[in-house]
C-alpha positions in Angstrom: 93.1 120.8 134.1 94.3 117.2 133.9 96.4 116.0 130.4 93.6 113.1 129.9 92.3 111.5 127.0 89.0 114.3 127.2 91.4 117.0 126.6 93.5 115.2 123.5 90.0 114.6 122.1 89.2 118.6 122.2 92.6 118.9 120.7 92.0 116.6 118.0 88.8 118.4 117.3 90.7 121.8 117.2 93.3 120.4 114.9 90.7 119.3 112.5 88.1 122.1 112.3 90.6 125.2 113.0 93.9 123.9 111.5 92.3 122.0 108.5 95.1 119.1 109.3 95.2 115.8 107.4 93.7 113.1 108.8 97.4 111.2 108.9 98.9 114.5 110.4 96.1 115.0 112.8 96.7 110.8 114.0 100.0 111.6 114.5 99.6 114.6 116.8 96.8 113.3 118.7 99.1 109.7 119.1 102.1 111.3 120.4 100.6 113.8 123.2 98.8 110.3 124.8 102.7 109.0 124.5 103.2 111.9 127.2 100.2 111.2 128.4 100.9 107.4 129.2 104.8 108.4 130.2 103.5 110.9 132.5 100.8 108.3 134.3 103.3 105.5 134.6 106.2 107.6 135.8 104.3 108.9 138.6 104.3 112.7 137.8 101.6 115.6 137.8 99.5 114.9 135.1 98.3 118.9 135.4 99.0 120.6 132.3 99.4 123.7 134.4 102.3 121.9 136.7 103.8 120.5 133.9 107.5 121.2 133.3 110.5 121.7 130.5 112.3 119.0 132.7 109.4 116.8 132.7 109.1 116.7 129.2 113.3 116.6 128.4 113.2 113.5 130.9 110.5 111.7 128.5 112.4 112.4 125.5 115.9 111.0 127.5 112.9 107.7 127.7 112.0 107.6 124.0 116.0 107.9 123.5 116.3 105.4 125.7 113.9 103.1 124.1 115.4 103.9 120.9 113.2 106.3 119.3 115.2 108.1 116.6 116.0 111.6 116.2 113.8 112.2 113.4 110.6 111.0 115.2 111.5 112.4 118.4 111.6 115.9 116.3 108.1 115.2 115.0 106.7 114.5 118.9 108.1 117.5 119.8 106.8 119.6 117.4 103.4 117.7 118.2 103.7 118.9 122.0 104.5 122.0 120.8 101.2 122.4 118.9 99.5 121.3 121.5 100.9 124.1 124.0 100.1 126.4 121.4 96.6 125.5 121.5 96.4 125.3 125.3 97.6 128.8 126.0 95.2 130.2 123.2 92.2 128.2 125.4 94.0 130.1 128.3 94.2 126.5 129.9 97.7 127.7 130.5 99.7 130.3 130.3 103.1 129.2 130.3 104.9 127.3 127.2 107.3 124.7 128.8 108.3 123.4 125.2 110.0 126.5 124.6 112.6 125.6 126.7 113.0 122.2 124.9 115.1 121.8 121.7 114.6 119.8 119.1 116.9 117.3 118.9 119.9 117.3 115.9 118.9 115.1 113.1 122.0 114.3 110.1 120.8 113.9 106.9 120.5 110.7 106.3 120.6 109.1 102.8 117.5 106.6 102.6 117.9 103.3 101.4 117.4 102.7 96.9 116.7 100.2 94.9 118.5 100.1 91.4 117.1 99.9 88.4 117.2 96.1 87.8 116.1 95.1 91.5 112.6 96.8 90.8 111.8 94.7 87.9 112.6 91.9 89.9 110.0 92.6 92.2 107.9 93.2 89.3 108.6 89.8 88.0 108.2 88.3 91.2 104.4 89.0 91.1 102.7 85.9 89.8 99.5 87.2 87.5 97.5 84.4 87.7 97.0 84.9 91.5 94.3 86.9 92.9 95.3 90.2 93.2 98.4 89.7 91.4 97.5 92.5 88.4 96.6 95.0 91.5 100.1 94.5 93.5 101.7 94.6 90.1 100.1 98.0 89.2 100.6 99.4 93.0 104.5 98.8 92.8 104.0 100.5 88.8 102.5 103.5 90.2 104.7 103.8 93.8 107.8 103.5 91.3 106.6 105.7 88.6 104.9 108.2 89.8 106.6 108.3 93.3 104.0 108.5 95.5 103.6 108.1 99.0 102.2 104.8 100.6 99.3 106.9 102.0 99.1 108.9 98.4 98.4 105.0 97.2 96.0 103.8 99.3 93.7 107.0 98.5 93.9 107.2 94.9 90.8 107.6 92.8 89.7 106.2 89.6 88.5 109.9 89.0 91.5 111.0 89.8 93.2 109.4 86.9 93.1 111.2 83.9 94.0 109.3 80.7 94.2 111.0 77.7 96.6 113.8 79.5 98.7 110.3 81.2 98.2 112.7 84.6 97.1 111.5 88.0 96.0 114.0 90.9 97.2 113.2 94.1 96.0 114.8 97.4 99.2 115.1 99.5 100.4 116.4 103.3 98.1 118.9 104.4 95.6 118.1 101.7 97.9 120.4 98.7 96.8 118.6 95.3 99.3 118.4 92.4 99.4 116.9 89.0 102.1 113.9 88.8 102.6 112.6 85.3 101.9 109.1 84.3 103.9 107.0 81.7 102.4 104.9 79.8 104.1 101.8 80.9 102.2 102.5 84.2 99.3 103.9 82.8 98.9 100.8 81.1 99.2 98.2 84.0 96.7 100.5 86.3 94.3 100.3 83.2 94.7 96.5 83.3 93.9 96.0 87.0 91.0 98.4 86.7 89.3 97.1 83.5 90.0 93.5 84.9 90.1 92.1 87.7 88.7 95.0 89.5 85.8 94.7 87.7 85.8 91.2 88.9 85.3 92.2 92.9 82.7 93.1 95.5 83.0 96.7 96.6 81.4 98.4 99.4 79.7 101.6 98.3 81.9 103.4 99.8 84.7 102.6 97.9 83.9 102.3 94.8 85.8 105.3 93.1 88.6 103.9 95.2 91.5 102.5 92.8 93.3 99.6 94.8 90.6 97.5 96.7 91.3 94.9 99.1 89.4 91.4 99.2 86.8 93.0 101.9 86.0 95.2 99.2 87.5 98.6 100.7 90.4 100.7 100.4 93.6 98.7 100.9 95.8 99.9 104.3 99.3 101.4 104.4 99.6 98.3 106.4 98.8 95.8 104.0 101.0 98.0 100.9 103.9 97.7 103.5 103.3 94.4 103.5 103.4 93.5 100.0 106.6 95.9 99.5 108.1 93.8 101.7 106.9 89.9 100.3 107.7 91.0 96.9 111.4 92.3 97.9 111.8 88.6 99.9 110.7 87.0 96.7 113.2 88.7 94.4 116.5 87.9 96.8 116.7 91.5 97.8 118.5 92.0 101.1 118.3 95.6 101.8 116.0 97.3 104.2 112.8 98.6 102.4 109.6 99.7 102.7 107.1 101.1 100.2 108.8 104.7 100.7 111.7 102.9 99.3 110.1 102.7 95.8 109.8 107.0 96.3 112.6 107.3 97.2 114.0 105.2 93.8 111.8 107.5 91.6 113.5 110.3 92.5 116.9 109.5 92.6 116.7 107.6 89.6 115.4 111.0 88.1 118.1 113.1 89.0 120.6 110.0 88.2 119.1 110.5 84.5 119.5 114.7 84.9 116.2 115.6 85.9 115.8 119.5 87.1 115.6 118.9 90.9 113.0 121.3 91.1 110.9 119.2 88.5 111.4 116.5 91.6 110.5 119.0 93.8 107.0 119.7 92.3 106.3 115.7 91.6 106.9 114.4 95.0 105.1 117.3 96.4 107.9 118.8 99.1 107.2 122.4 100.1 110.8 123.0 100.6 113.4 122.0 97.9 115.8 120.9 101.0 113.9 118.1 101.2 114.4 117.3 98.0 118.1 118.2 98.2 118.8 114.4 100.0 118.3 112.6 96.8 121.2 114.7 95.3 123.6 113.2 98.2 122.4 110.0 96.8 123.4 110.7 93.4 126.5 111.7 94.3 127.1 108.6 95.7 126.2 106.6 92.6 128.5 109.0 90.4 131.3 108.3 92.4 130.6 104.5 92.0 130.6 105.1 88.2 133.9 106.9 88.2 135.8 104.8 90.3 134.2 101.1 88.3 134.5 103.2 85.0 136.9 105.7 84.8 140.7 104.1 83.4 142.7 106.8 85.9 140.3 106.1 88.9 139.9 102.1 88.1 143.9 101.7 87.7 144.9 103.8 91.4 142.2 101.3 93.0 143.6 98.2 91.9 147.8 99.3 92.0 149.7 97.7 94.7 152.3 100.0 96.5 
């Protein structure tokens, strides 16, 4: 049987109905097997998933290396392929697993970028109100910062999934697990102010009308379009690092443990299944305590300024 676009559709359909996999998840799966698929086609070799090889597929990884594809999501392809082998040996399409030769490839921690305290209300004050849409970017960056969502977590938030009086919101996260993530009222308040105002003000498609953040077609917003905004509003307030909306996540939770929040407290908000995911932010924090020492501390402050 040929690796063609037929057989990642049957995939994709066993992914959603037998694995239960988020729609996001199940994208990304589904988009990284037609990688192979296209770098198979355009390189010439058997596109047979039978004749297939561990060196055909370690010679596409060298070409995702070599179009500098990082280690992280070269990880996440593999373990895509490797699904997918799973799933053609269960069919008994084939009966050899060449990904099991293949190792996933080393990935260092790596500390993700974070925005202090003080740069996030600069983005906040960047965002003119009496623009259209200004109260709905102002309460998307509100509830990315305070409630550390995901971009994707955003995007599908319901008005019925708000609950006031408790200040709780339900998110659905990766893999469709639901949790409770508490809601200050600062935040609380600037949702409620978009949504009893100028919401109320715009067309929406019937689709979307439990739909929180609404764009000016009258559906759900993109990650694109988030990204986006993230990006303007950082330009706006002179902000030179690197971000993206994750950033914003990944400021709510180091600013937590910064302040001595129980990491596993962290764990449960941000929804990680493993607390070593988790565990990165306190490499971050470490970071910012030995900034506060050596700025702060008279011992530390006096060796860094002595001349020999």
């Amino acid at each position: 049987m040929l690796l063609d676009k037929d057989l990642i559709r049957h995939f994709s359909d066993y992914l959603r109905l037998e694995q239960s996999l988020s729609e996001n998840t199940l994208n990304a799966y589904c988009h990284d097997i037609e990688l192979f698929r296209e770098y198979l086609e355009s390189s010439g070799k058997s596109m047979s998933v039978t004749a297939i090889t561990h060196h055909d597929i370690e010679d596409f990884f060298a070409n995702l290396y070599d179009l500098g594809i990082v280690a992280s999501s070269q990880a996440r392809i593999l373990s895509g392929l490797k699904s997918f082998y799973r799933y053609l040996i269960q069919e008994k399409i084939c009966e050899d697993d060449p990904t099991l030769l293949v190792s996933f490839p080393s990935i260092g921690r790596h500390i993700p970028e974070v925005l202090s305290y003080e740069e996030i209300v600069r983005m906040l004050d960047s965002i003119d109100l009496s623009q259209q849409f200004g109260h709905r970017n102002k309460a998307i960056i509100e509830v990315m910062y305070g409630c550390g969502l995901r971009v994707s977590e955003v995007v599908s938030l319901n008005i019925s999934d708000i609950y006031m009086k408790d200040e709780f919101i339900r998110i659905v996260g990766k893999g469709e697990k639901e949790r409770l993530v508490p809601i200050g009222k600062r935040t609380l308040n600037e949702l409620m102010l978009y949504v009893k105002g100028e919401r109320l003000h715009q067309e929406i498609k019937a689709k979307y009308t439990d739909k929180v953040f609404i764009s000016a077609r009258g559906t759900s917003l993109t990650r694109q379009s988030v990204f986006l905004l993230v990006k303007s509003l950082a330009e706006k307030a002179g902000i030179k690092k690197t971000i993206s909306p994750h950033t914003l996540r990944h400021s709510f939770a180091t600013h937590l443990l910064e302040g001595g929040a129980d990491l596993r407290a962290v764990q449960q908000m941000l929804g990680h299944s493993s607390i070593t995911t988790t565990e990165i932010y306190t490499h971050v924090s470490d970071e910012y305590l030995r900034e506060v020492i050596t700025m702060f501390h008279p011992r530390w402050h006096s060796q860094n300024t002595s001349t020999n």
